[in-house]
C-alpha positions in Angstrom: 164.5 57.9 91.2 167.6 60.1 92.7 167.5 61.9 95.6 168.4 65.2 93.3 165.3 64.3 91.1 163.0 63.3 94.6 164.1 67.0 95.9 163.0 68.7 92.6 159.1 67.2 92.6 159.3 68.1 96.1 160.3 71.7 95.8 157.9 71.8 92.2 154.8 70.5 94.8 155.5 73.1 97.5 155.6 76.2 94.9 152.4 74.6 93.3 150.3 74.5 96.5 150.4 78.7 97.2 149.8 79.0 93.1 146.4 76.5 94.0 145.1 78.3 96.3 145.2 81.7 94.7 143.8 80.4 91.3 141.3 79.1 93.8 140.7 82.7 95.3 140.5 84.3 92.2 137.9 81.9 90.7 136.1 82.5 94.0 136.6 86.3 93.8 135.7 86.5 90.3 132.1 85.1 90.8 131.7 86.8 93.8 132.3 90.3 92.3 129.3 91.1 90.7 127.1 90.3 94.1 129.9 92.5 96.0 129.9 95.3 93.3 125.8 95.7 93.1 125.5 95.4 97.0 127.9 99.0 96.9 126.3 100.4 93.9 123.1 100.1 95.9 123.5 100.8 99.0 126.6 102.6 99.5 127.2 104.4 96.3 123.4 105.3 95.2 123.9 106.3 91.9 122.2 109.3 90.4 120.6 106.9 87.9 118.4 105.8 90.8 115.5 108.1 91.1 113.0 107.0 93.3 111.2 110.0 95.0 111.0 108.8 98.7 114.1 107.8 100.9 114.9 104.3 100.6 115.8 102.1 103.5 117.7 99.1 103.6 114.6 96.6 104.7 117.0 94.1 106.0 117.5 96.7 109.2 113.7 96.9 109.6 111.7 93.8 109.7 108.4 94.2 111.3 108.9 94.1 115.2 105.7 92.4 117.6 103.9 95.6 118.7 101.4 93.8 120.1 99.4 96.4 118.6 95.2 96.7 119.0 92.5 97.1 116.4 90.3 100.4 116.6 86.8 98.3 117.7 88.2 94.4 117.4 90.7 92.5 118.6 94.5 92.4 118.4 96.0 92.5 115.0 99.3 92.9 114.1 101.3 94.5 111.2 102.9 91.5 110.1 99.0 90.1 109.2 99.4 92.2 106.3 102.0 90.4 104.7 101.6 89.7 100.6 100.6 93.2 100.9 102.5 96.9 100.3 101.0 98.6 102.9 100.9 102.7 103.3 101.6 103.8 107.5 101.3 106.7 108.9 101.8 107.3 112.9 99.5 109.6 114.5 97.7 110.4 118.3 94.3 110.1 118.6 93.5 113.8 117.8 95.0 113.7 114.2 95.6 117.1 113.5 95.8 118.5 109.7 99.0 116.8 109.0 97.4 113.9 110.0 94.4 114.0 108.2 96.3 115.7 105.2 98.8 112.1 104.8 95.2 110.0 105.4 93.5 111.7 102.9 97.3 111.3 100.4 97.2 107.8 101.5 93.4 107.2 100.2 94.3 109.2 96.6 97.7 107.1 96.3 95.6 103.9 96.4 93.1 105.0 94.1 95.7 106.5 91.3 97.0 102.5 91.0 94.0 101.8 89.2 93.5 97.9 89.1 96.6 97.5 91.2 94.8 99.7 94.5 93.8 95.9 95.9 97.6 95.4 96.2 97.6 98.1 98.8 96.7 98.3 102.8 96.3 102.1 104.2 97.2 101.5 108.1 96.8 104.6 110.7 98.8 103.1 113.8 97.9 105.6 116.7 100.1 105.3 120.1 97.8 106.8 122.8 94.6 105.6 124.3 92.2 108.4 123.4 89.2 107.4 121.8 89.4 109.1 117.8 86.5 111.3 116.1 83.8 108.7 114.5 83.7 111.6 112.0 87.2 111.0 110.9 86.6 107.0 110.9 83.9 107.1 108.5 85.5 109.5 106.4 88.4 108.1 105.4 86.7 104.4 105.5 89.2 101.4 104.5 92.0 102.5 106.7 92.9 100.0 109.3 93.5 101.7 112.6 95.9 99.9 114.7 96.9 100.9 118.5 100.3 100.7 119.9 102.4 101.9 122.5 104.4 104.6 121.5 108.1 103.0 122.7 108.1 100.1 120.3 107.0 102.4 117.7 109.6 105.1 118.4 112.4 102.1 118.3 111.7 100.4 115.1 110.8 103.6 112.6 113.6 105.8 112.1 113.3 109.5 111.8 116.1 112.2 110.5 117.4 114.5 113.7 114.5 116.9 115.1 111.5 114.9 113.7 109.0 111.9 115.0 107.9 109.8 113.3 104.4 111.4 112.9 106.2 113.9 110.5 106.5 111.2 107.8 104.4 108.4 106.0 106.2 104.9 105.6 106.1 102.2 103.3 106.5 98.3 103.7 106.8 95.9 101.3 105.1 92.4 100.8 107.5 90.7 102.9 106.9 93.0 106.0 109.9 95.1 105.8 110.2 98.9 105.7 111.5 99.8 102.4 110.8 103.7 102.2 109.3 106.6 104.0 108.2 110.1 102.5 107.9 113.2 104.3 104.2 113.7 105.9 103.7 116.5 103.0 105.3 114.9 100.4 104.0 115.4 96.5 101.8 112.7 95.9 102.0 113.0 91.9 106.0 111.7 92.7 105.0 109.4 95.3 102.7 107.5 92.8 105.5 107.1 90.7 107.9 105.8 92.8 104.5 102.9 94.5 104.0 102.4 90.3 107.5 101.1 89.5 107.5 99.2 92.9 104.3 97.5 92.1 105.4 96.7 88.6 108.6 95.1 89.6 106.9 93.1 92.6 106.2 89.5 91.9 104.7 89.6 95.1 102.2 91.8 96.4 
């Protein structure tokens, strides 16, 4: 072999190494693209096709913190027990006012209107003061876990739009103990039940 001829493979070999790497890229790109375009249709984009009633959250931002929450009348117990469940919260004081009552009462009717599907669901009222609550209201919407919790922990991990607490809306977690979705405290229960239908029919878990 020539030095001429020794030059040229030479030369051919250090053009063909750049060409390598971008077919490389592009194979990598290529099968990437799908994950990278349905991650923006989803969560950046939110098509108009998408019509879920509530606001949905990413759940990724809102795994279930330790709140080293108390049950009304029993030990501690934590949210995060009532994973491989969906689980209806709603944040209240101890007096639970009409909006208050008004999202427990939604939350019991929600359950029911799933039919065979209600045992799938938890109703928890998580209250962040120390006041002792109405045994009136207890018995009457039975089946609701109360949980108690300082307020701080709660305050940091559910988020709320500008002007609001988070006693002004109802939230929703899903099996794997993340926030998914939250409602206003008034919101139309005929369009909630939709939205906890399709979710419930699309689980495999829960």
């Amino acid at each position: 072999m020539n030095e001429q001829t020794s030059n040229k493979m030479h030369n051919n070999t250090q053009q063909s190494a750049p060409q390598g790497r971008w077919k490389l890229f592009l194979v990598i790109l290529i099968c990437a693209l799908p994950l990278i375009l349905s991650y923006v249709t989803y969560y950046v984009i939110k098509p108009t096709s998408r019509t879920n009633y509530g606001t949905l959250l990413d759940p990724r931002l809102y795994p279930i913190p330790r709140l080293n929450s108390v049950l009304q009348g029993g030990g501690p117990e934590e949210l995060s027990e009532f994973k491989g469940k969906w689980v209806m919260l709603q944040v209240s004081s101890s007096n639970c006012q009409a909006p208050c009552q008004n999202g427990l009462f939604a939350m019991r009717q929600l359950r029911l209107m799933q039919g065979k599907d209600m045992d799938r669901i938890e109703r928890v009222l998580l209250i962040t003061d120390n006041q002792p609550m109405e045994t009136s209201l207890i018995r009457q919407y039975d089946g609701v876990h109360i949980l108690r919790a300082d307020s701080g922990p709660v305050n940091a991990w559910l988020p709320v739009e500008q002007g609001e607490t988070v006693q002004d809306r109802l939230y929703l977690i899903d099996p794997l103990g993340n926030l998914m979705m939250r409602y206003n405290v008034d919101a139309d229960p005929n369009k909630v039940k939709k939205d906890i239908i399709k979710l419930l029919k699309a689980s495999s878990i829960g």
